[in-house]
Legacy VTK file of the C-alpha trace (Angstrom):
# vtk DataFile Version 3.0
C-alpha trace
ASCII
DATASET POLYDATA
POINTS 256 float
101.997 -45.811 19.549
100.779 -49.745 20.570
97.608 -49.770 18.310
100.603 -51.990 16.457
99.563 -54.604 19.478
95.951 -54.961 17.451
97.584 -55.558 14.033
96.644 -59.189 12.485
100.279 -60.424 12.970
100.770 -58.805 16.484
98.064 -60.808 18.163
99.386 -63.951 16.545
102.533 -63.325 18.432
100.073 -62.340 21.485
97.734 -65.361 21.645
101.295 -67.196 21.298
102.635 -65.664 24.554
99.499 -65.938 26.260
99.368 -69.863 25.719
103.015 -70.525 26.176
104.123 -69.048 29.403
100.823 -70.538 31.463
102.236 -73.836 29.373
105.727 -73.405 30.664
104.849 -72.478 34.228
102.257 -75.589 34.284
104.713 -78.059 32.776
107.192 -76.215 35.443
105.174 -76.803 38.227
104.456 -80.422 37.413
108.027 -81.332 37.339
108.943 -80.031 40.606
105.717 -81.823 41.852
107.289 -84.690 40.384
110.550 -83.988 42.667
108.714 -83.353 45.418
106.759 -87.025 44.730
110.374 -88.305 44.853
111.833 -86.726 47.424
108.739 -87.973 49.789
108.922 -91.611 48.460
113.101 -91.402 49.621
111.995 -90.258 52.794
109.322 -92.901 53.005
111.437 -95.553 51.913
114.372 -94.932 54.247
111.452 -95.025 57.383
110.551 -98.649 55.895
114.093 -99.700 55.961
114.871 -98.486 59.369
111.396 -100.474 60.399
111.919 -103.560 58.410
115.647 -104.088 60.306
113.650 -104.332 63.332
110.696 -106.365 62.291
110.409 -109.595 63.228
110.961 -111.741 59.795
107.792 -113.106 57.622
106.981 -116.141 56.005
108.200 -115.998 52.273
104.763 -116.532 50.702
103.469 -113.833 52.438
105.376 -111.145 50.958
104.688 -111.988 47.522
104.942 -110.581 44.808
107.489 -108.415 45.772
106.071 -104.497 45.408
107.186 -100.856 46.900
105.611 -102.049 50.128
107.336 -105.293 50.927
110.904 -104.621 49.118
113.260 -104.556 51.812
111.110 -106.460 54.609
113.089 -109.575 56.297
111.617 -112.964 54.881
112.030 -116.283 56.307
111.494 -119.743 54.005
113.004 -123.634 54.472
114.610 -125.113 51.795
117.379 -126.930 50.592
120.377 -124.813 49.010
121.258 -126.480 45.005
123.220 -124.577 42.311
125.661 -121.514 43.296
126.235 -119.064 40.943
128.506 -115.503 41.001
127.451 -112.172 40.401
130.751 -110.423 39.420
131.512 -106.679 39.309
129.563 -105.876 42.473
130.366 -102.544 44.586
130.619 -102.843 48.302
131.763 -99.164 49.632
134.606 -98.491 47.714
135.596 -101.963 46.684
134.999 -104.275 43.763
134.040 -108.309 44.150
131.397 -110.232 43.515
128.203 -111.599 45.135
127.879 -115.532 46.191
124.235 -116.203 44.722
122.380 -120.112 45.665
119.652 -121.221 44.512
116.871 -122.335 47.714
114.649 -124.892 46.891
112.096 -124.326 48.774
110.745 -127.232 50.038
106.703 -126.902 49.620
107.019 -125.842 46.203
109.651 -126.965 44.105
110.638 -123.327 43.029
113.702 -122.031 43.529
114.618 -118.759 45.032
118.268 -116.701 44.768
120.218 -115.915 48.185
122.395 -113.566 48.385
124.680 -115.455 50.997
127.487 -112.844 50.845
130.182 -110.947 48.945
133.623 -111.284 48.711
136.369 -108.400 47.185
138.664 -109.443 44.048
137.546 -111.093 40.463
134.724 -113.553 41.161
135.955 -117.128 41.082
133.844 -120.211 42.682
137.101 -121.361 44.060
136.800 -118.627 46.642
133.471 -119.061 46.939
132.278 -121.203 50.229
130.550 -124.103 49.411
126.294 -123.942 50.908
125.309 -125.345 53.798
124.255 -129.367 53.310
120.908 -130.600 54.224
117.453 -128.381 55.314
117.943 -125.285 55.946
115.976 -122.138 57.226
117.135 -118.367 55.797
116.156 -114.895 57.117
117.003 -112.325 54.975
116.013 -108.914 52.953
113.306 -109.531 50.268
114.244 -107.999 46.988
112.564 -107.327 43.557
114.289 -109.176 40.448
116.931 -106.647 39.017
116.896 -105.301 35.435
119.224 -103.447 33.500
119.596 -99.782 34.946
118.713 -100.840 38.450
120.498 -99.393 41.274
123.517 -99.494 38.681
122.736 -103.129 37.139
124.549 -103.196 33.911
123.902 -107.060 31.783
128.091 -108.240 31.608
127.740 -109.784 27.875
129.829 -113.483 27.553
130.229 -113.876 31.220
132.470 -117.641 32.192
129.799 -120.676 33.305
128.690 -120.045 36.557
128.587 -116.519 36.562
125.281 -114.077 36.484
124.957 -110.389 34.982
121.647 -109.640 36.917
119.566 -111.698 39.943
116.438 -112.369 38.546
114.035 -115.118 37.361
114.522 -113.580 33.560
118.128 -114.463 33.691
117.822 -117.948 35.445
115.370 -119.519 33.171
118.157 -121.438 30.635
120.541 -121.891 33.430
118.658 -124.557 36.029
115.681 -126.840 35.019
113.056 -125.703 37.742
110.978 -122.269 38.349
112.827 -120.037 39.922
111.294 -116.615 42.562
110.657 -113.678 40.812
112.525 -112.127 43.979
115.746 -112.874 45.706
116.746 -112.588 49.278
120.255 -111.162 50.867
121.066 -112.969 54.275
120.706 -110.720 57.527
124.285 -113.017 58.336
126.336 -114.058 55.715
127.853 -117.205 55.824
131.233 -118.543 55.984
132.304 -114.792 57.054
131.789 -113.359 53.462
130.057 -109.896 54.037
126.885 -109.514 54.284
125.064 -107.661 51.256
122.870 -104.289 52.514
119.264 -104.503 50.987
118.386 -101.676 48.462
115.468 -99.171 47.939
113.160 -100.866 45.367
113.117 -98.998 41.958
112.474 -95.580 41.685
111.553 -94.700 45.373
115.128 -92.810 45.045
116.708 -89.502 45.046
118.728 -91.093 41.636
119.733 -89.459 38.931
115.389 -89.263 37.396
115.100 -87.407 40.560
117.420 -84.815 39.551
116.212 -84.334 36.228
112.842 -83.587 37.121
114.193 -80.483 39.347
116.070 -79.988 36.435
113.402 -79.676 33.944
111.729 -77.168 36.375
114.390 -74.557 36.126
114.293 -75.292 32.588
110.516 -74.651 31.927
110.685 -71.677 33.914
113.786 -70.075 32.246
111.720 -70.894 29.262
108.441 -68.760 30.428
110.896 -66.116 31.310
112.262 -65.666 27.986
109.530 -66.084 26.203
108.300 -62.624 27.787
111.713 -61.144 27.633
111.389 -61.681 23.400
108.354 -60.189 23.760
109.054 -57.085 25.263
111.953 -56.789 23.222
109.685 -57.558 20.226
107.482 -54.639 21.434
109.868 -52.359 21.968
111.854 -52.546 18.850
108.422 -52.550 17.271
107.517 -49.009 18.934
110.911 -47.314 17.944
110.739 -48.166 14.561
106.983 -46.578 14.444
108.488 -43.602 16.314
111.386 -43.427 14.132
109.437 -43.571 11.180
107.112 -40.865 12.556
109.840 -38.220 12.877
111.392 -38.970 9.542
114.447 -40.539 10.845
114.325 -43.708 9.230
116.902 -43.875 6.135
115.263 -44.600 2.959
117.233 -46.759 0.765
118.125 -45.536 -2.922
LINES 1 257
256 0 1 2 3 4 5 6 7 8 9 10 11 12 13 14 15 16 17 18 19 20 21 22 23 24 25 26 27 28 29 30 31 32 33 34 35 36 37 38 39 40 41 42 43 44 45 46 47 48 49 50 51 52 53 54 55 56 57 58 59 60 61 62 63 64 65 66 67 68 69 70 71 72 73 74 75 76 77 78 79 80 81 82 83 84 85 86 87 88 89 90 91 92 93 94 95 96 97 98 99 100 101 102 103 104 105 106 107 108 109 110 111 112 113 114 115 116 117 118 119 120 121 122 123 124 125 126 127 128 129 130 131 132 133 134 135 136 137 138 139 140 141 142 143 144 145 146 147 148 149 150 151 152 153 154 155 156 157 158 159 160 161 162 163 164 165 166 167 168 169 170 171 172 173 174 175 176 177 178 179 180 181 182 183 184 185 186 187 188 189 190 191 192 193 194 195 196 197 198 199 200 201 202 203 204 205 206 207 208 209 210 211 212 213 214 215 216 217 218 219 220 221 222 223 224 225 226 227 228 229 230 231 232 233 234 235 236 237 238 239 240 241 242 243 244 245 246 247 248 249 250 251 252 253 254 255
């Protein structure tokens, strides 16, 4: 009754089924191996934040450029504070405000690098913004990578007032003061001028964020996908057979 199975167009439909379901449960398996990749880096880099608060802090130049391994760690650099900038729109547990970003000139190198000296609830205005510290100054703080759209909820605010900033980075700084400028920032361990202190964030895509969740996602769907594929082709099969067996006892209807 399945010499059907051995029929030209039958083992198309076989050699199809053979190749797709090791193809779904591969591409299946990779996904969740991709969650699992995820899941471990979270747990990694909540371990390195828990160490770098305790860490003693590190010169600035040694934790350049800023990667997976040194986001987060406490740097320490001299400088002079310059031009103060706002970051509006900024989340701090369930409130809305705005971060209090100066530029550091650091004082062996001419560049400049952001601080995150604070945040403060309400629409950003410099008015409420505390004016730097004058003179030398030394700052111990969390190293950050520049942000980009998409990061940890970055979103680039479009005709923003003078003296306001969508993102903290060195892209974003370039037209707005006339020296080089970090590609990093730092938030202050204290913030001054009792302004609350900004919490350092997991570099990019070491996570559980929403990527995360679509690659466990995609798992259950190239699995469902195997699945059905062999569902169809039993169902294929067995439709197949009763129509042969149908046929055989004469009970198919012939059309006039």
């Amino acid at each position: 009754m399945y010499r059907f199975l051995l029929t030209p167009r039958w083992m198309g439909i076989n050699i199809f089924v053979l190749l797709a379901i090791p193809l779904c449960v591969f591409m299946g398996s990779w996904q969740l191996s991709r969650f699992e990749d995820r899941v471990q880096d979270h747990r990694s880099a909540t371990e390195r934040t828990a160490a770098n608060e305790k860490a003693a802090a590190e010169p600035l130049a040694s934790l350049l450029p800023v990667s997976t391994d040194t986001s987060g760690k406490r740097a320490e650099v001299t400088g002079r504070y310059d031009k103060q900038l706002l970051v509006p729109d900024r989340d701090l547990g369930e409130r809305t405000g705005f971060y209090v970003v100066t530029l550091l000139k650091v004082d062996d190198t001419g560049k400049a690098l952001p601080v995150v000296r604070g945040w403060l609830p309400g629409t950003a205005s410099a008015a409420k913004a505390p004016a730097p510290p004058k003179g030398e100054v030394t700052v111990v703080g969390a190293l950050q990578a520049s942000e980009s759209a998409g990061s940890n909820g970055v979103t680039t605010a479009g005709g923003l007032p003078a003296g306001q900033l969508g993102m903290i980075s060195a892209a974003s700084l370039v037209n707005l003061v006339p020296y080089d400028v970090y590609d990093a920032w730092v938030t202050l361990d204290t913030a001054d001028a009792k302004m609350t202190p900004v919490p350092a964030t997991t570099a990019q895509g070491s996570g559980l964020d929403l990527k995360a969740f679509q690659n466990l996602g995609y798992t259950g769907e190239w699995f469902v996908f195997a699945g059905f594929v062999l569902f169809m082709w039993f169902r294929l099969v067995r439709r197949e057979a009763e129509a042969l067996r149908d046929a055989e006892l004469g009970l198919t209807e012939e059309t006039a």
